[in-house]
C-alpha positions as CSV (number, residue, x, y, z in Angstrom):
1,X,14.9,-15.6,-4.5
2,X,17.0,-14.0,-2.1
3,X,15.0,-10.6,-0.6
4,X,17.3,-9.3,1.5
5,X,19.6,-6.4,-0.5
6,X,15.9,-5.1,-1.0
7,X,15.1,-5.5,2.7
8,X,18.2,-3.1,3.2
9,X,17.5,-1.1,0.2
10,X,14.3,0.3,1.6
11,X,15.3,0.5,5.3
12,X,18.5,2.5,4.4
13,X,16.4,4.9,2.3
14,X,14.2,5.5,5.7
15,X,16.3,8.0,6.9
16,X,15.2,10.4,4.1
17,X,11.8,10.5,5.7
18,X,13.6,11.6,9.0
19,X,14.6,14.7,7.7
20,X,11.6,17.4,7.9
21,X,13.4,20.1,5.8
22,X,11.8,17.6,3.0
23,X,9.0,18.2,3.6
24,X,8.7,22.2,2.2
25,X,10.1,20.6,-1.5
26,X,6.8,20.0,-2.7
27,X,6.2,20.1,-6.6
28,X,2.9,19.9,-7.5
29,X,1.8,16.9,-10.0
30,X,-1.5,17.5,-10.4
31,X,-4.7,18.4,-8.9
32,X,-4.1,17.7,-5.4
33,X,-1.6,15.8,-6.1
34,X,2.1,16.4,-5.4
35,X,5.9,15.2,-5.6
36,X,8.7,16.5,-2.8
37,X,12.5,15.9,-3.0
38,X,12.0,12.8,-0.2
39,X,9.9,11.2,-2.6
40,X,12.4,11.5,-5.6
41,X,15.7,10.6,-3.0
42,X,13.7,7.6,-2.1
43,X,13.7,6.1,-5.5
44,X,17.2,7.1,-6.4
45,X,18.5,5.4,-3.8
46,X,16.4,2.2,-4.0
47,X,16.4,2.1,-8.0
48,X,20.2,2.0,-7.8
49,X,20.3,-0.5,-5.1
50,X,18.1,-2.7,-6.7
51,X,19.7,-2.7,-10.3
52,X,23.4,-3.3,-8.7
53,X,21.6,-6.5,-6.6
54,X,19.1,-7.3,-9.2
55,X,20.6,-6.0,-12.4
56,X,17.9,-8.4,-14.5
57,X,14.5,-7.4,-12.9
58,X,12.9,-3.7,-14.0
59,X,11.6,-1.7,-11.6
60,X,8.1,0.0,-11.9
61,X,7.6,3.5,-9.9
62,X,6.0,6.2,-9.4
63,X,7.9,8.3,-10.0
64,X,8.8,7.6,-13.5
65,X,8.5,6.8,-16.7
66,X,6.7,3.3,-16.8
67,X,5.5,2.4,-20.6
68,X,6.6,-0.5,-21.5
69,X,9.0,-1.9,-19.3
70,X,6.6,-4.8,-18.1
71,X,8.0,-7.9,-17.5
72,X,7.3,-11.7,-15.9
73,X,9.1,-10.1,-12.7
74,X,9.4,-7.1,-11.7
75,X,9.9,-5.3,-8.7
76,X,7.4,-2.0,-8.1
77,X,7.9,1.0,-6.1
78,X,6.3,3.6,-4.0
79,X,9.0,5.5,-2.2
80,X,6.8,7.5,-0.1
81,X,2.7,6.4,0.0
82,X,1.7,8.8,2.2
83,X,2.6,12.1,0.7
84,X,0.7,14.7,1.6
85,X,0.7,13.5,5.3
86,X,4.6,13.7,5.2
87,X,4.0,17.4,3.6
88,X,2.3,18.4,6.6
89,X,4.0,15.8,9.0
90,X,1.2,14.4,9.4
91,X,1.4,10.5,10.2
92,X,1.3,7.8,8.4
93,X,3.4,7.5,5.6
94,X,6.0,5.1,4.6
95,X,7.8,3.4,1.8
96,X,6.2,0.3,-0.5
97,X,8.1,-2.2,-2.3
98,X,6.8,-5.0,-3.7
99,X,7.9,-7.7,-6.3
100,X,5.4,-9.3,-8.6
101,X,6.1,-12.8,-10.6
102,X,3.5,-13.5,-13.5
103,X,0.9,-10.8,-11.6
104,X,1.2,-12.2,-8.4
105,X,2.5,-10.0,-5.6
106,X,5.7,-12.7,-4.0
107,X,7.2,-10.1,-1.6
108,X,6.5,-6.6,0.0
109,X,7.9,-4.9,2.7
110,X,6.1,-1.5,4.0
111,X,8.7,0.7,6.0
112,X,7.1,3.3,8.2
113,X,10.8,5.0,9.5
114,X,8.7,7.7,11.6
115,X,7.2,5.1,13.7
116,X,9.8,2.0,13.2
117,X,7.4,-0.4,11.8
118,X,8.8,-2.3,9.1
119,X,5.9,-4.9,7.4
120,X,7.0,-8.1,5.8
121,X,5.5,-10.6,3.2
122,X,7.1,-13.2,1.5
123,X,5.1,-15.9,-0.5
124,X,4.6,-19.0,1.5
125,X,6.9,-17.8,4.6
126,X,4.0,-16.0,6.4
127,X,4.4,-11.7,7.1
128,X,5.6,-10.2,10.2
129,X,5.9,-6.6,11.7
130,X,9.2,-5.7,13.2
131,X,10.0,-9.5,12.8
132,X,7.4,-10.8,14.6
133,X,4.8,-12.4,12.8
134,X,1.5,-11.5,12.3
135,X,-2.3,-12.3,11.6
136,X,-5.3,-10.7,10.4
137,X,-8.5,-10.7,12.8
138,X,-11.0,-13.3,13.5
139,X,-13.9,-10.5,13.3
140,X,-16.8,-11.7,10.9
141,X,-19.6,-9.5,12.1
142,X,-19.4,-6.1,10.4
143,X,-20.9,-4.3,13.3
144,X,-17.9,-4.8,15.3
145,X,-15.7,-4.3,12.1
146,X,-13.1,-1.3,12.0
147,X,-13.0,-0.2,9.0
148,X,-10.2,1.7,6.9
149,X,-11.1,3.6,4.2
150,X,-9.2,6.3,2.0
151,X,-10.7,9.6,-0.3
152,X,-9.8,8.7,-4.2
153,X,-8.4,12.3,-3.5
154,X,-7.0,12.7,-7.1
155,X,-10.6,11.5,-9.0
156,X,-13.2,14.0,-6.9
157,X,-15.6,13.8,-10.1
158,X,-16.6,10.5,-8.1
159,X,-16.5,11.9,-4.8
160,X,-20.7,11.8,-4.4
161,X,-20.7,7.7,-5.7
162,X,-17.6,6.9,-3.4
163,X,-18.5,9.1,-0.1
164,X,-21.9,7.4,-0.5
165,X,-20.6,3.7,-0.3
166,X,-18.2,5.2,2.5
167,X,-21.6,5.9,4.2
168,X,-23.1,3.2,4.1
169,X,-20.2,1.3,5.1
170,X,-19.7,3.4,7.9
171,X,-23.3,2.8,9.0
172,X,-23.1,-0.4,9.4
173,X,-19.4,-0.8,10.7
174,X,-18.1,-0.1,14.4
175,X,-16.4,2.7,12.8
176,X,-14.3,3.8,9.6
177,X,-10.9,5.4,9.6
178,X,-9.2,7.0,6.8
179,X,-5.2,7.9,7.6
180,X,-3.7,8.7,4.0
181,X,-1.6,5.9,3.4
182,X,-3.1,2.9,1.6
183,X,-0.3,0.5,2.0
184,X,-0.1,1.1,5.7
185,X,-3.9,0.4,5.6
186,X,-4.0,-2.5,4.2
187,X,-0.8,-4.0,6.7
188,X,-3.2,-2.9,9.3
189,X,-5.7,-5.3,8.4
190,X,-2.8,-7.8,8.4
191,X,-1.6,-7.3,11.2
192,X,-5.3,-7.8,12.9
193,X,-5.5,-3.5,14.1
194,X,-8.0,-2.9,11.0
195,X,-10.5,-5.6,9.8
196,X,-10.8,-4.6,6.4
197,X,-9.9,-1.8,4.0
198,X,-11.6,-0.2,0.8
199,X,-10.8,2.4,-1.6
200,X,-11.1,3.6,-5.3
201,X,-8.4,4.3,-8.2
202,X,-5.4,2.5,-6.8
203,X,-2.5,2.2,-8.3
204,X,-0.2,-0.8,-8.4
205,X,2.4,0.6,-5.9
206,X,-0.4,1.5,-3.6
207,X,-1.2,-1.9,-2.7
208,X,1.3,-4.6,-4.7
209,X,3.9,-4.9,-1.3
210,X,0.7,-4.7,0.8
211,X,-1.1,-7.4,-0.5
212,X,1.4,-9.8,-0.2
213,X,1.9,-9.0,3.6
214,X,-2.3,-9.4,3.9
215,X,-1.9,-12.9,2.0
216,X,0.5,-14.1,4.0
217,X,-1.1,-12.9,7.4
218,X,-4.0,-14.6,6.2
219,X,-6.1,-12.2,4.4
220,X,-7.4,-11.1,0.7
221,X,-7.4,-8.2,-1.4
222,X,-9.3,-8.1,-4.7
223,X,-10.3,-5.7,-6.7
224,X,-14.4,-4.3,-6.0
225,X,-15.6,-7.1,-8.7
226,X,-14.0,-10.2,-6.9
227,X,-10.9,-10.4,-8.9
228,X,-7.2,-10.3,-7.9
229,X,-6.1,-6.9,-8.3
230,X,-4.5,-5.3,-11.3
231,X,-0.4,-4.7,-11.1
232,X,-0.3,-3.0,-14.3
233,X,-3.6,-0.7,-14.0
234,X,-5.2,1.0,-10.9
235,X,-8.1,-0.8,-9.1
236,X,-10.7,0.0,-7.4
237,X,-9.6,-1.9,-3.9
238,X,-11.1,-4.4,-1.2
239,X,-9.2,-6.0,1.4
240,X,-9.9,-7.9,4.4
241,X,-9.7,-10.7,6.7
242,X,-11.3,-13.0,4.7
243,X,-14.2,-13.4,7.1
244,X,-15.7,-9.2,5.7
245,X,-15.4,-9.8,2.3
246,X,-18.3,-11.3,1.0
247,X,-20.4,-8.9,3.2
248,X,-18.5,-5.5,2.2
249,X,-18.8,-6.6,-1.6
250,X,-22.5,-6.2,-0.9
251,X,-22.0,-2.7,0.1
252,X,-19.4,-1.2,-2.5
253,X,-21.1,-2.7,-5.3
């Protein structure tokens, strides 16, 4: 399958993010949780690009109605992971789409157009950043791991249970970092800058794009039980260079 009107799809939609007068069009969602007229813009755009080019695969996103539209392929959508950074221009934030056949993750691209990175993954033709490729780290001791880690900001019921495995992980780590974006994360620890990642209550456009790059650069992400993560339902996430997981599983569970 041809990838590259969605290529183009998300990298023409990057320009939104340019525009700061965005960034006061915030609608609140929920608890801590909140919508602005980039985000919307972003999916407009992309949704219709991606029915004219791909009239016979849905599109999952967050910011819409979802039930029931499920199918074999499917492409899914975060236009802008990374919200409440953008709200406060605050990098990094960027857009996530990913395309899923039978529940495996086949392509992602994750387009930061506030720093011009542009991540890469296409199943069994490696991942690259700004078209050059790239490779997760060869670190296997976690004492001279870097870490990324993110809040579960809308679930804080769970903050004690989640801040305490943060500690822990933290402890034994070189050092944590948490930046507000969890699909730029997890392309860090692709592209060899992070060594691992780990959060709670993901949801499928958080990671599905991501995971893909990591996979291709040579990594894994599973859910915090071993198992490939969920692209219907939100996971509780683990990636890493291969070399961490079995060690950070030990820590998070």
């Amino acid at each position: 399958m041809d990838f590259d009107k969605a290529i183009g799809a998300v990298l023409d939609s990057g320009r939104f993010m340019k525009d700061s007068s965005f960034r006061n069009t915030a609608i609140k969602k929920g608890d801590k949780d909140f919508v602005t007229a980039c985000d919307i813009a972003i999916q407009k755009k992309i949704a219709a690009d991606l029915k004219h080019y791909y009239p016979d695969i849905p599109l999952i996103a967050e910011e819409k109605e979802n039930e029931g539209i499920y199918a074999d392929i499917v492409f899914i959508l975060d236009p802008l992971d990374g919200t409440t950074n953008f709200m406060h221009g605050y990098e990094p934030s960027c857009i996530s789409l990913g395309c899923v056949y039978k529940d495996e993750p086949v392509f992602g691209i994750v387009h930061d157009p506030l720093l011009n990175n542009t991540y890469i993954g296409e199943k069994k033709k490696g991942a690259s950043l700004n078209g050059q490729p790239i490779k997760v780290s060869d670190t296997f001791n976690i004492g001279e791991a870097l870490i990324a880690c993110e809040t579960s900001p809308y679930e804080r019921e769970g903050a004690d249970m989640h801040f305490d495995k943060l500690k822990k992980v933290f402890l034994a780590s070189m050092d944590i970092r948490i930046s507000g974006s969890a699909a730029l994360d997890i392309c860090y620890v692709a592209q060899g800058k992070a060594d691992a990642f780990l959060t709670r209550n993901l949801k499928p456009w958080d990671y599905c794009a991501a995971t893909c790059i990591l996979n291709e650069a040579g990594g894994i992400c599973t859910d915090w039980q071993g198992n490939p993560p969920s692209m219907k339902t939100k996971s509780d996430i683990l990636a890493s260079n291969r070399l961490l997981q079995e060690v950070l599983y030990a820590y998070i569970r």
